[in-house]
C-alpha positions in Angstrom: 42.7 1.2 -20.5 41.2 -1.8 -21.5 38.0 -2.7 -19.5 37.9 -5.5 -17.1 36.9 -8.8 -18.6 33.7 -9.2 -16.3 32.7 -5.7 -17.4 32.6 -7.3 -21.2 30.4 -10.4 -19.9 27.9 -7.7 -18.4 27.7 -5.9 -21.3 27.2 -9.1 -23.5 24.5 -10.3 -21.5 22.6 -7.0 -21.3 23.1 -6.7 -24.7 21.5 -10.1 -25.1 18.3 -9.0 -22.4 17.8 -6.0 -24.0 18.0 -6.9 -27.6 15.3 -10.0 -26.6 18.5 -13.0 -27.1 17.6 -13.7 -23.5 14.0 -13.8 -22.8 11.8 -12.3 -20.0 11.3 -15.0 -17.5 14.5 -17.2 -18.6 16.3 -18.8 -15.7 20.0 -18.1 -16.3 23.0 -20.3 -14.8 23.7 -20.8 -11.4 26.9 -18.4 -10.4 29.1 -21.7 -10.5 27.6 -22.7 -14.0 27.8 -19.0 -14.9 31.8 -19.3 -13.5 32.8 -22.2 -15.0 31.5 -21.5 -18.6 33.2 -18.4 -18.7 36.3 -19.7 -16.8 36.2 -16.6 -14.1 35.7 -17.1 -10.3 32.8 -17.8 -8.4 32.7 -14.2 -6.8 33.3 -12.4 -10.0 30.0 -14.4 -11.4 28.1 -13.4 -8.4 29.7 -9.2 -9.1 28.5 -9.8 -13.0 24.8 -11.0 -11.5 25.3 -8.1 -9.0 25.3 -5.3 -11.8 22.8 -6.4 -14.1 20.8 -6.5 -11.3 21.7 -3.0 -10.3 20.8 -2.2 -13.7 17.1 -3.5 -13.7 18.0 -6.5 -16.0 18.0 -9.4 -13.7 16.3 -10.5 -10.5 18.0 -12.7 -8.0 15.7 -14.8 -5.8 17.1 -17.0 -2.7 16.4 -20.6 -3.4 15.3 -20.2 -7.1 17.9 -18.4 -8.9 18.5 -15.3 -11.2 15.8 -14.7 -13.8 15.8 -11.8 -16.4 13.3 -9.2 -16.1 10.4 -8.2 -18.0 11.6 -4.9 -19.3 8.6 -4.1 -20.9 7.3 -3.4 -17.2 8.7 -0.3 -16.4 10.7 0.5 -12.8 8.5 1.6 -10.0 5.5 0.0 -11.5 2.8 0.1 -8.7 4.9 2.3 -6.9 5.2 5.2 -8.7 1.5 6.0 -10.2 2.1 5.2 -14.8 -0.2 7.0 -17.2 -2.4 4.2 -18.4 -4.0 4.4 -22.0 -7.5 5.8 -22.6 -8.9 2.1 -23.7 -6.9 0.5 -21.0 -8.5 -1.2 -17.8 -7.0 0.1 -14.5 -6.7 -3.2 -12.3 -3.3 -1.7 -10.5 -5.2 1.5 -9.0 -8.8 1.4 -6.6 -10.8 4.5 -7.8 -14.4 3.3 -6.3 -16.9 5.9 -7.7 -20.8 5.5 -6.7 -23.8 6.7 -8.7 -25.1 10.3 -7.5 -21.4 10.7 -6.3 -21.1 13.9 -8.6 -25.2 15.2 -7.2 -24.3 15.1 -4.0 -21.0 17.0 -4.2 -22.5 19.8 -6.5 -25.2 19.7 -3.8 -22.8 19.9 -0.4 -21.4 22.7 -2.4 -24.2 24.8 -2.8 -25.0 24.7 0.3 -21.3 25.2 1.3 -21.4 28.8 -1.0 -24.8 29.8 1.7 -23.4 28.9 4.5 -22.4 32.6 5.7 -18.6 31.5 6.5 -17.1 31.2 2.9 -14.6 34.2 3.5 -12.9 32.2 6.4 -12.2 29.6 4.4 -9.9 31.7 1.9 -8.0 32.6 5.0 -4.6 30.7 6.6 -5.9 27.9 8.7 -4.9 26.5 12.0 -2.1 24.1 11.2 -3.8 21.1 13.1 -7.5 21.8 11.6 -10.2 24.4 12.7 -11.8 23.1 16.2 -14.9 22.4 14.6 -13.5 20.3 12.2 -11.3 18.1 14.4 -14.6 17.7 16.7 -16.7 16.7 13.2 -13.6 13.8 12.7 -13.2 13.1 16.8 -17.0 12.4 16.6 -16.1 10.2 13.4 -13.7 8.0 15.3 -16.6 7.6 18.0 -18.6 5.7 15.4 -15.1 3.6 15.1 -15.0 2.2 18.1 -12.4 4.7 19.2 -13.1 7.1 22.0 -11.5 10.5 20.4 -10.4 13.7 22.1 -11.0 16.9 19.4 -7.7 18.3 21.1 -5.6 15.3 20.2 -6.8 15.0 16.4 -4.8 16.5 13.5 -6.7 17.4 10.1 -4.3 16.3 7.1 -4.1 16.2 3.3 -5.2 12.6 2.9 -3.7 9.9 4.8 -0.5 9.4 3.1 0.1 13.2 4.3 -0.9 11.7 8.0 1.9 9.0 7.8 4.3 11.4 6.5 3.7 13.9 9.4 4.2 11.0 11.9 7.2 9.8 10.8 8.4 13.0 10.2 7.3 13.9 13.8 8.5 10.1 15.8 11.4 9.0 14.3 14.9 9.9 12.9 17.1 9.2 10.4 17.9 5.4 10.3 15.3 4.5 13.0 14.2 0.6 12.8 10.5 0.0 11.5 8.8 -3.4 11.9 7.0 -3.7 8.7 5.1 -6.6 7.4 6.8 -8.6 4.7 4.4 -7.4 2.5 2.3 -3.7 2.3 1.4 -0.7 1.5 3.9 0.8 -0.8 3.2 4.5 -0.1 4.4 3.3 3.3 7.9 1.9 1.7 8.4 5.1 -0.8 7.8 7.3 2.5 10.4 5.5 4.5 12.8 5.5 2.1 12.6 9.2 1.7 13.4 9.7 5.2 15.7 7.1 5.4 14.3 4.1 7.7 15.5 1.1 8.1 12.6 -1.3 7.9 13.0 -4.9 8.9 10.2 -7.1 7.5 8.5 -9.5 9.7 6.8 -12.8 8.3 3.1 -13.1 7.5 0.5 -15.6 8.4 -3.0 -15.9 7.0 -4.8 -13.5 9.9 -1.5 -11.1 10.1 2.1 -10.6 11.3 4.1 -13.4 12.7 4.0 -12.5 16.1 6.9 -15.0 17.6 9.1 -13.6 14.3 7.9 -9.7 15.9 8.6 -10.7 19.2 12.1 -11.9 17.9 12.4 -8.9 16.2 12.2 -6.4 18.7 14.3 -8.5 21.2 17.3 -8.6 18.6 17.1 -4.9 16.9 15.9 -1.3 18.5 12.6 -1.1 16.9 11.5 2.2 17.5 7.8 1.6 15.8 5.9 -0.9 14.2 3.9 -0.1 10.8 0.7 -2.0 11.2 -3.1 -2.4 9.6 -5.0 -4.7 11.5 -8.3 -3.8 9.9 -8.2 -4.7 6.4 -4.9 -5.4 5.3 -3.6 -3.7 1.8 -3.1 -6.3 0.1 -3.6 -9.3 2.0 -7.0 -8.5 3.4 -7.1 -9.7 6.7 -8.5 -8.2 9.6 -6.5 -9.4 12.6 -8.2 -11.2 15.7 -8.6 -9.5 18.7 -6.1 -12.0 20.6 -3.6 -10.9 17.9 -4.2 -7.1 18.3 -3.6 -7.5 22.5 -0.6 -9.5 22.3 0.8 -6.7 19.1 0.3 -4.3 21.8 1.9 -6.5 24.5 5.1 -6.6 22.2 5.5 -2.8 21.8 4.6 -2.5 25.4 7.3 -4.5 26.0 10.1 -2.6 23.8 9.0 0.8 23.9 7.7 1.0 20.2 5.5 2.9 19.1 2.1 1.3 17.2 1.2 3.4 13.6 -2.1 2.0 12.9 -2.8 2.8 9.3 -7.1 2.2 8.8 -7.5 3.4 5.4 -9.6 0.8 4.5 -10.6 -0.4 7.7 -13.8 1.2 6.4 -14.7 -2.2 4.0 -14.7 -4.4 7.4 -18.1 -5.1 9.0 -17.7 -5.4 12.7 -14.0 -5.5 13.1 -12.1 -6.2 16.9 -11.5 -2.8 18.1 -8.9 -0.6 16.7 -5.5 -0.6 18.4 -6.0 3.1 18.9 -9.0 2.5 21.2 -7.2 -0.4 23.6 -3.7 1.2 23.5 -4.0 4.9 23.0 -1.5 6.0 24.6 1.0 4.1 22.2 -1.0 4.5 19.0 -0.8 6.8 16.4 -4.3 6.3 14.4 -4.1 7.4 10.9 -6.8 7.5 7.9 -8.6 9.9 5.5 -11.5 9.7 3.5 -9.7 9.7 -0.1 -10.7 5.2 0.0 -14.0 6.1 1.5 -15.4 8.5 -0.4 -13.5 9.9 -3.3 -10.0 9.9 -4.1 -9.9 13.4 -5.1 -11.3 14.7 -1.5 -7.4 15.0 -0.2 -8.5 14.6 3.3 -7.2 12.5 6.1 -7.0 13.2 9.8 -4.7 11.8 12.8 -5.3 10.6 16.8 -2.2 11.0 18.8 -1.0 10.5 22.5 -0.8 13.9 23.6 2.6 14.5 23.9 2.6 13.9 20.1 0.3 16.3 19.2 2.7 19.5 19.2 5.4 17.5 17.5 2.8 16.7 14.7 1.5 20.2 14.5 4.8 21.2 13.4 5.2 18.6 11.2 1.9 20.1 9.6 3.1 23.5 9.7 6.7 22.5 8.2 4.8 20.5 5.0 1.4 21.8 3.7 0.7 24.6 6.7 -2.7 23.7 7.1 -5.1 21.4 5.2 -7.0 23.5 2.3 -10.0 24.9 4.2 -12.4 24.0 1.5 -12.3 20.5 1.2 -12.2 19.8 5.1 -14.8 21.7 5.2 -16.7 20.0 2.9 -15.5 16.5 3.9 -16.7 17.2 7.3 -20.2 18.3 7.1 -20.3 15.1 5.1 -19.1 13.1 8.3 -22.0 14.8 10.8 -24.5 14.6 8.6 -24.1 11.1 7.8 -23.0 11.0 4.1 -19.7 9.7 4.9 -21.6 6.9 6.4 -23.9 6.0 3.8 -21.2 6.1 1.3 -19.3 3.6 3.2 -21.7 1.3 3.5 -22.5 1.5 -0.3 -19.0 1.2 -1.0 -18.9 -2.0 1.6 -21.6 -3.5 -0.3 -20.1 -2.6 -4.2 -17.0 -4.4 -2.8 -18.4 -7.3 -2.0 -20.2 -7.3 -5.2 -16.6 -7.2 -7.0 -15.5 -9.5 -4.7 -17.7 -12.0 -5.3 -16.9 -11.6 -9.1 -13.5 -11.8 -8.7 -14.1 -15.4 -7.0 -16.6 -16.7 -9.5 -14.4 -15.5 -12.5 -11.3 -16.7 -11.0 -12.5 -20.1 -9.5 -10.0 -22.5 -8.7 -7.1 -19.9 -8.4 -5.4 -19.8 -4.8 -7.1 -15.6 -4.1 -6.2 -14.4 -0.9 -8.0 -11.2 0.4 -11.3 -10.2 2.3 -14.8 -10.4 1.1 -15.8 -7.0 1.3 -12.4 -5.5 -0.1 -11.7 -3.8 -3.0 -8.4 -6.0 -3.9 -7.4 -9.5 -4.1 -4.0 -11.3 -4.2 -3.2 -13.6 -6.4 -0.2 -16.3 -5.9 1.3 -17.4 -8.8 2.9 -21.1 -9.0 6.7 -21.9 -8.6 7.8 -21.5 -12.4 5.6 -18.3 -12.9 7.3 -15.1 -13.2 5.0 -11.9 -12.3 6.5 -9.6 -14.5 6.3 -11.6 -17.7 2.2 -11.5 -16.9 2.0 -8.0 -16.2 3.8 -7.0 -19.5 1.2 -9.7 -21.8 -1.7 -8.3 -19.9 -0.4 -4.8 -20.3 -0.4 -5.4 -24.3 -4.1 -6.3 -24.0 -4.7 -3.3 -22.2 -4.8 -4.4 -18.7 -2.8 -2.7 -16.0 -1.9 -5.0 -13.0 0.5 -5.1 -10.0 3.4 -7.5 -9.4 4.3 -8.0 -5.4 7.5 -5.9 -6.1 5.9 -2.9 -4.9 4.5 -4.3 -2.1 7.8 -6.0 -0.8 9.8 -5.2 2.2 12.0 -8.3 2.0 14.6 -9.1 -0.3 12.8 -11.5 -2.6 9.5 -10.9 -3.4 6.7 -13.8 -4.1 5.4 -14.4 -7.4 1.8 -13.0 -7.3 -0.5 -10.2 -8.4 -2.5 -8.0 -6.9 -5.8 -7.0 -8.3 -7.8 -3.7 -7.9 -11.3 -4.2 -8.6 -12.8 -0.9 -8.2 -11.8 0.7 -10.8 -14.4 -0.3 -13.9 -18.0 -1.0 -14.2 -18.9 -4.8 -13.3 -19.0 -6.2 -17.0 -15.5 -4.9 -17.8 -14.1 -6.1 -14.5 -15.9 -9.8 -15.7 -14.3 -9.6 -18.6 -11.7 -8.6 -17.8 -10.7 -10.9 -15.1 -11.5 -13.9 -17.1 -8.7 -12.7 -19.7 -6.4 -12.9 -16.3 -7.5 -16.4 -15.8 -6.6 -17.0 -19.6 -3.0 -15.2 -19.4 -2.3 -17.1 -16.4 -3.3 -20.4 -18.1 -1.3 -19.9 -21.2 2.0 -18.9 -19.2 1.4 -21.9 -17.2 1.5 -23.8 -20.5 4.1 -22.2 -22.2 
């Protein structure tokens, strides 16, 4: 059977993207230019523009049109973790190291080997975290602003295992999440896995759209809202107090429950307090110590209400048992006897420092983030396209991020984010003005 004749127009125009006839970035016809030249109906354009989308080919974008994609950038990029080259500068992943870094952890390890306790720690664990441990974290969260019961705190591997276990523990299948337009992807790859529906709300410059929120929850059954008001990955902003009472007002109001995600809440001097200390009993606190102090130290923790805490436990219990013994250990003598601390603030302070690079190197460029973070976002105009960038940057050895990743609406912005903690201060200068170049040529071309 001969196939239908739309399916020999998609194949002709893949054919053309793939082979490089149609180049990355090119705007094609509108579906009614698209229809008419090929004399075929309006809705069998828009089913042609359909499938080559489905196959990674295309993007469609309300308002602008369809565009073909760079397909040198490969799927899931910035969302699933790619090898990058040897010689090549990581600007898509944060890996903050600190000298003395590696002293001090062959240091809390000796002393770790004396202690008199090492054969417990080659033993099964409790699945929420030794008492000790969740005391050493509960103590922690003191220093945070947040007044922490040791009985409510969960020890976890890393805070991505900390949002898994909460929505493994709160919500079902097809559950409605209020998300912000745009965030941390880890977030989206985890929802998707379990299958929740996430409606994104608008952003402003200090956070969510509140009146869109509000909306929101008055229209749809949003069971929680996925928030980080303290640091925002990868806007930056650190919400207002007003902002933070009137968020809490709004899930007050429609019985959702508040997942306040603060792994980098750490970069922000003097935040408003965290929602977990003025709503406690509708915030579920999650962070770790993998941003903080090294990436590697798999280590994250969660504050409940109460009647969360069993349901988390066996969330625990059903995905890694119990956190490795070792490292918790480990991380938390470095939380009471204040190395956590002092790494933070020298990480604070190396942030800024990249920071301020970032704004000096990139001068006149419309950044968005906070001064003390270790990312920055970067709008691109109108008739830029995201993906054509990444792909020229990634053939001069530079790996960067497009918004796709960080996109819970249908049509993403043109803009790149920008890790900055990932090289040593001259690369990251010379690197970043080679961004500023890239940009400027496409802009010309």
């Amino acid at each position: 059977m001969a196939a239908p004749r739309y399916k020999k127009l998609v194949d002709a125009l893949a054919s053309d993207i793939r082979t490089g006839h149609l180049a990355p970035g090119l705007r094609l016809p509108t579906h009614r230019a698209l229809a008419a030249r090929e004399g075929i109906a309006v809705v069998t354009a828009t089913r042609v523009y359909a499938e080559l989308e489905a196959m990674g080919l295309v993007s469609r974008e309300q308002g602008r049109g369809t565009f073909v994609r760079e397909l040198a950038v490969p799927a899931g990029h910035g969302i699933d973790q790619q090898a990058v080259a040897t010689d090549a500068v990581d600007l898509n992943f944060n890996c903050p190291s600190l000298p003395g870094q590696a002293d001090l952890l062959r240091q809390a390890l000796r002393e770790l080997a004396t202690s008199g306790d090492l054969d417990s720690l080659l033993r099964y664990q409790p699945h929420r975290g030794r008492p000790q441990d969740r005391a050493s974290v509960a103590r922690h969260l003191t220093r945070r602003g947040i007044t922490a019961d040791a009985e409510d705190v969960l020890i976890t591997s890393g805070a991505q295992h900390g949002l898994t276990i909460t929505l493994m523990a709160t919500l079902n299948p097809g559950d409605v999440v209020a998300v912000d337009a745009l965030t941390y992807p880890g977030f989206k790859v985890l929802a998707h896995a379990l299958h929740l529906d996430l409606a994104p709300v608008p952003t402003t410059p200090e956070g969510p759209d509140l009146d869109a929120l509000e909306q929101l929850c008055a229209t749809r059954p949003v069971r929680a809202i996925y928030t980080m008001p303290t640091l925002h990955n990868p806007l930056g902003w650190v919400m207002p107090a007003a902002d933070r009472t009137r968020l809490t007002g709004i899930a007050r109001r429609h019985g959702a429950l508040l997942l306040e995600d603060a792994s980098y809440a750490y970069l922000a001097e003097a935040p408003p307090p965290p929602l977990a200390a003025t709503a406690p009993d509708i915030t579920v606190y999650v962070s770790g110590l993998s941003k903080s102090i090294a990436t590697g130290l798999r280590v994250g923790f969660v504050l409940a209400p109460p009647p969360l805490v069993s349901p988390l436990e066996r969330a625990v219990r059903a995905t890694t048992w119990n956190t490795p013994a070792l490292t918790t250990a480990l991380a938390c003598r470095w939380l009471d006897d204040g190395t956590a601390d002092q790494l933070e603030a020298q990480k604070r302070a190396d942030a800024t420092t990249r920071q301020a690079i970032a704004r000096q190197e990139l001068a006149g460029l419309p950044l968005v983030g906070h001064p003390s973070s270790y990312f920055t976002w970067l709008p691109l105009p109108d008739d830029a396209r995201a993906d054509r960038l990444t792909a020229t940057l990634a053939r001069r050895n530079i790996s960067v991020t497009t918004a796709e990743p960080f996109a819970t609406s249908a049509n993403p912005p043109q803009a790149l984010r920008l890790a900055l903690g990932s090289t040593d201060l001259d690369t990251l200068r010379s690197t970043l003005r080679t961004v500023r170049q890239v940009a400027a040529e496409d802009a010309c071309a």
